[in-house]
C-alpha positions as MATLAB code, in Angstrom:
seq = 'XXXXXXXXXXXXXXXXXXXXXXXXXXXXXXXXXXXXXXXXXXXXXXXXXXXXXXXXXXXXXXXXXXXXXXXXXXXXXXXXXXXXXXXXXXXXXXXXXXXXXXXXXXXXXXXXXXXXXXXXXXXXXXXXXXXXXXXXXXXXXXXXXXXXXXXXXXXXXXXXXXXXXXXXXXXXXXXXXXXXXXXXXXXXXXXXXXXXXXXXXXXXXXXXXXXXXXXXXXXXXXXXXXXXXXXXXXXXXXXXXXXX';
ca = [
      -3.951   21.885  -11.184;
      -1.238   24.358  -12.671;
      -2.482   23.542  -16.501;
      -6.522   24.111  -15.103;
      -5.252   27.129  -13.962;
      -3.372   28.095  -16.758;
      -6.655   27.505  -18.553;
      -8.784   29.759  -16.513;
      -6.196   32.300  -17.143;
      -6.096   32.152  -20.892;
     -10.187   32.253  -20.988;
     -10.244   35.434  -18.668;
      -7.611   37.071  -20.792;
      -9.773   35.945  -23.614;
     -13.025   37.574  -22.267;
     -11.076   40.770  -22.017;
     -10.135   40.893  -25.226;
     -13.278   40.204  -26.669;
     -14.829   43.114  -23.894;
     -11.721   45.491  -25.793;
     -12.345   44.656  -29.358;
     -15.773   45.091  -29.114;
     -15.403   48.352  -27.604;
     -12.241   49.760  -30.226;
     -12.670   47.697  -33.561;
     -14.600   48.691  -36.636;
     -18.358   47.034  -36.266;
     -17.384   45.068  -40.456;
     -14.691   43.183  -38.326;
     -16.117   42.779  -35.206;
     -18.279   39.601  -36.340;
     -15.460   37.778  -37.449;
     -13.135   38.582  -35.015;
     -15.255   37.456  -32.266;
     -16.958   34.871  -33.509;
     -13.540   33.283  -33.765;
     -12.559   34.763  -29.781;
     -15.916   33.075  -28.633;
     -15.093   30.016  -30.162;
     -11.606   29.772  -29.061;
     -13.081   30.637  -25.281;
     -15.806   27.413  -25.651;
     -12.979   25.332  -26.774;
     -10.751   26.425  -24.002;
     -14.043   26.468  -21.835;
     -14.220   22.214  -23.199;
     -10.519   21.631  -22.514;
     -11.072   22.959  -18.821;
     -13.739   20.745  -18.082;
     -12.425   17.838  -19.547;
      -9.386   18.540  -17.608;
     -10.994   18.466  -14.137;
     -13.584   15.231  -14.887;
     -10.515   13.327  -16.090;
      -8.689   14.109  -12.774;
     -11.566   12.766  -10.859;
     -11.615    9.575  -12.993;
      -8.278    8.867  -12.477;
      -8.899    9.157   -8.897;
     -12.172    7.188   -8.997;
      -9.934    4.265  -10.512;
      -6.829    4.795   -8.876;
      -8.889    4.245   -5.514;
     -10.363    0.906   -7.014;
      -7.286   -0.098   -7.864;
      -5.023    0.897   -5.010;
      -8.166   -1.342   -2.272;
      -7.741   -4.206   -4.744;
      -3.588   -4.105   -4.374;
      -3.567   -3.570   -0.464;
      -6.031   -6.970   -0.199;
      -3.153   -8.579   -1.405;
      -0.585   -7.121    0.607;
      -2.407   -7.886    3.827;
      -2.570  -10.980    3.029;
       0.912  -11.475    2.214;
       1.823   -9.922    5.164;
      -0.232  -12.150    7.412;
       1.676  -14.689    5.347;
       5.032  -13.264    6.542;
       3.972  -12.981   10.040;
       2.966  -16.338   10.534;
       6.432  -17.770    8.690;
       8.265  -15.471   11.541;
       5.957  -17.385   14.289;
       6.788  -20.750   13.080;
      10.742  -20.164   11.714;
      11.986  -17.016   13.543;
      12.603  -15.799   10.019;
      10.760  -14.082    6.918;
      10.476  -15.734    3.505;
      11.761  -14.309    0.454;
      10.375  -16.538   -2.475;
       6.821  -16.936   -3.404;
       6.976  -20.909   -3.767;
       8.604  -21.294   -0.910;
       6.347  -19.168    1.332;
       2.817  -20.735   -0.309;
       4.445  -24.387    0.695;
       5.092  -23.097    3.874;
       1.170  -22.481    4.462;
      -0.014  -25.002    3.236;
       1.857  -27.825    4.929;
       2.911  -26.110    7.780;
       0.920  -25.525   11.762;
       0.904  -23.255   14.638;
       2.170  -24.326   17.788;
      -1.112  -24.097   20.838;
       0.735  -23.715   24.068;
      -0.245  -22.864   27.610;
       1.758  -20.919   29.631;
       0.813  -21.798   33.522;
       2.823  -20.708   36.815;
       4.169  -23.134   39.236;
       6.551  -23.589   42.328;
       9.316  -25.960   42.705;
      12.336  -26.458   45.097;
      15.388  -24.637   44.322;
      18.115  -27.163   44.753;
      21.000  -25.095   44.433;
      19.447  -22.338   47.152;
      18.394  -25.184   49.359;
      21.781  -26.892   49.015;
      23.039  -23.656   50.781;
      20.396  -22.883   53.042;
      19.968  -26.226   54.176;
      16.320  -25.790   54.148;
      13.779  -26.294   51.367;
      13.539  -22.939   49.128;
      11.313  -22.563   46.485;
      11.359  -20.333   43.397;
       8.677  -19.600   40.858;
       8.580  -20.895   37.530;
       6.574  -20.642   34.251;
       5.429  -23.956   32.281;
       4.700  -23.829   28.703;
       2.122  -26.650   28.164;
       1.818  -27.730   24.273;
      -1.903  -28.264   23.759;
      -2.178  -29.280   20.072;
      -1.492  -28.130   16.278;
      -3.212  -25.943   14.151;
      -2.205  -25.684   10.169;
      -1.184  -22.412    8.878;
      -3.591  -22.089    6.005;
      -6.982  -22.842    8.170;
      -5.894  -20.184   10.576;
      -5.377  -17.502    8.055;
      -7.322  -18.426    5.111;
      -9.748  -21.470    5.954;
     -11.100  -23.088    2.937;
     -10.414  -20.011    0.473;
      -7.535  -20.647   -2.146;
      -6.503  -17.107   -2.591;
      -2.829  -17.498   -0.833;
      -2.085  -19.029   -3.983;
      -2.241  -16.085   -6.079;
      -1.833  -13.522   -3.542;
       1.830  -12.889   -5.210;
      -0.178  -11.617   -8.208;
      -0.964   -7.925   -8.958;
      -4.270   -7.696   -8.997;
      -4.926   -5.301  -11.397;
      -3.166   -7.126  -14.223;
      -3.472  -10.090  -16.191;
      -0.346  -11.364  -16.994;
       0.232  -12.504  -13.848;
       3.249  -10.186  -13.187;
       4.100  -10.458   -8.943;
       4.885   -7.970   -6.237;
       8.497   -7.596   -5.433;
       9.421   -9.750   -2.376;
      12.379   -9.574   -0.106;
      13.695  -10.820    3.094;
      16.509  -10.438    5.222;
      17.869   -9.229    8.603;
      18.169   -5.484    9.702;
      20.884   -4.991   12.901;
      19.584   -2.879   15.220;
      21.928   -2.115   18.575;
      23.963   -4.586   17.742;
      20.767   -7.654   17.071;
      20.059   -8.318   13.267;
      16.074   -8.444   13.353;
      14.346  -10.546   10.546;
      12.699   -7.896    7.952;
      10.629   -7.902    4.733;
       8.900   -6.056    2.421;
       6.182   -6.552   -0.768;
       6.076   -4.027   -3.066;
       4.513   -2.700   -6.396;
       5.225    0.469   -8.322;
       2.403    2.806   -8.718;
       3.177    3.170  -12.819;
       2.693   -0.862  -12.993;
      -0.660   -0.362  -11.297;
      -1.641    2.506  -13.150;
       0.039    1.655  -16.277;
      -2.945    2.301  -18.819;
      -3.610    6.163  -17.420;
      -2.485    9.512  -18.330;
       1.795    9.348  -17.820;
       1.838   13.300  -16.250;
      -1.357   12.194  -13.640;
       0.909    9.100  -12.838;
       3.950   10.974  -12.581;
       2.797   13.445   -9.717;
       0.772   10.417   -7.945;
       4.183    8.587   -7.917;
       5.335   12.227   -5.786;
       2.335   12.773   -3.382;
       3.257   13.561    0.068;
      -0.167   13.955    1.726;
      -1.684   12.236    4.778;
      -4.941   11.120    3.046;
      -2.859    9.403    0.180;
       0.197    6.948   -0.192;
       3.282    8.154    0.140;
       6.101    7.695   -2.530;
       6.122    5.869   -5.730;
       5.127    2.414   -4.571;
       2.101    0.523   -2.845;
       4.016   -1.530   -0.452;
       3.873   -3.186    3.169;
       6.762   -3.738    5.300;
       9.911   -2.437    4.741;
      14.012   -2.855    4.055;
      15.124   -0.212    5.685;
      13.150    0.383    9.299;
      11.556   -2.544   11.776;
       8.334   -1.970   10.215;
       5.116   -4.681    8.847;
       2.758   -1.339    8.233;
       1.441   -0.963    4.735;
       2.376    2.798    3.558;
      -1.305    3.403    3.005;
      -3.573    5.669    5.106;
      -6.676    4.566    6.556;
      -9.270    5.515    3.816;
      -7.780    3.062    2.026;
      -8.032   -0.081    3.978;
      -9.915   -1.054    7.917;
      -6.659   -2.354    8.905;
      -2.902   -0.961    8.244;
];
């Protein structure tokens, strides 16, 4: 934005000093002279407007991009989740959590009130007292992988960055976070914005990797979950994705 305007400034300055010269020069050097000042404004004129449409195609594609990547990391999070269900813990390594899916099930339970006699109460009473209890009925299994994915294979290259074919992964960690005096299980998947973007112009990468805006992400990474806070959000807004 500060070299477009930059731009602008230069042609304007330009125009003036075409508007002077043709006012104050000699008419046998005007010709040259502006010929040369009208050329140098349609060049600058060019640059401007190349300027802008390659802003808005680096947009265009960091959009595509960035919708491809979160797919992923909803789906690795859903991953995570269900590895909390089942083991109370997150996962940290990619072979570990794709054998977890596929070979491992949700528990169906019921959860039902009842009544039974208090023994201890009616020991001291001498007269039957009741208290109220909850049962947890199990009614069955369910594997891992039909709940979240069904028939579709794609938890097994969920770890890959989409937008590259070398089959480079997010980075994955795991690990506890104490919080008054509990550690809580934590995680977070993560890719840097200059790996997704890593064929585009370095200075339009550089200020995406420092936008602070509520329509865009955040920071210099595409990531969900986090190190740091008790968090399984993705750190993109709502354009970008139905679900956070």
């Amino acid at each position: 934005m500060i070299i477009f305007l930059i731009i602008v400034a230069v042609i304007l300055l330009t125009i003036g000093i075409v508007y002077l010269i043709d006012k104050n020069v000699p008419k046998k050097y005007k010709p040259f002279i502006l010929v040369g000042l009208w050329g140098l404004i349609i060049y600058l004129g060019y640059i401007t407007i190349m300027s802008v449409y390659g802003e808005i195609q680096f947009n265009q594609l960091k959009e595509k991009r960035y919708k491809v990547v979160i797919e992923n990391l909803k789906d690795i999070r859903d991953a995570e989740l269900a590895h909390r269900t089942v083991t109370g813990q997150f996962e940290a390594n990619w072979d570990s959590l794709v054998k977890f899916i596929e070979n491992e099930k949700f528990t169906i339970t019921q959860r039902r009130d009842s009544t039974i006699i208090d023994k201890e109460l009616t020991r001291i009473y001498g007269v039957d007292t009741p208290k109220d209890i909850v049962i947890i009925d199990t009614l069955g299994f369910v594997p891992v992988r039909d709940s979240l994915f069904g028939a579709d294979p794609r938890y097994k290259t969920m770890m890959n960055i989409p937008t590259l074919e070398d089959g480079q992964k997010f980075e994955l960690k795991a690990g506890l976070l104490e919080q008054n005096g509990v550690n809580i299980p934590v995680f977070e998947a993560s890719v840097s914005k200059k790996v997704i973007l890593f064929d585009q112009d370095k200075n339009l990468v550089d200020l995406e990797s420092e936008v602070k805006s509520v329509e865009g992400v955040n920071g210099p990474s595409l990531k969900v979950g986090s190190m740091e806070e008790i968090n399984t959000n993705g750190n993109w807004p709502k354009n970008y994705s139905k679900e956070q």
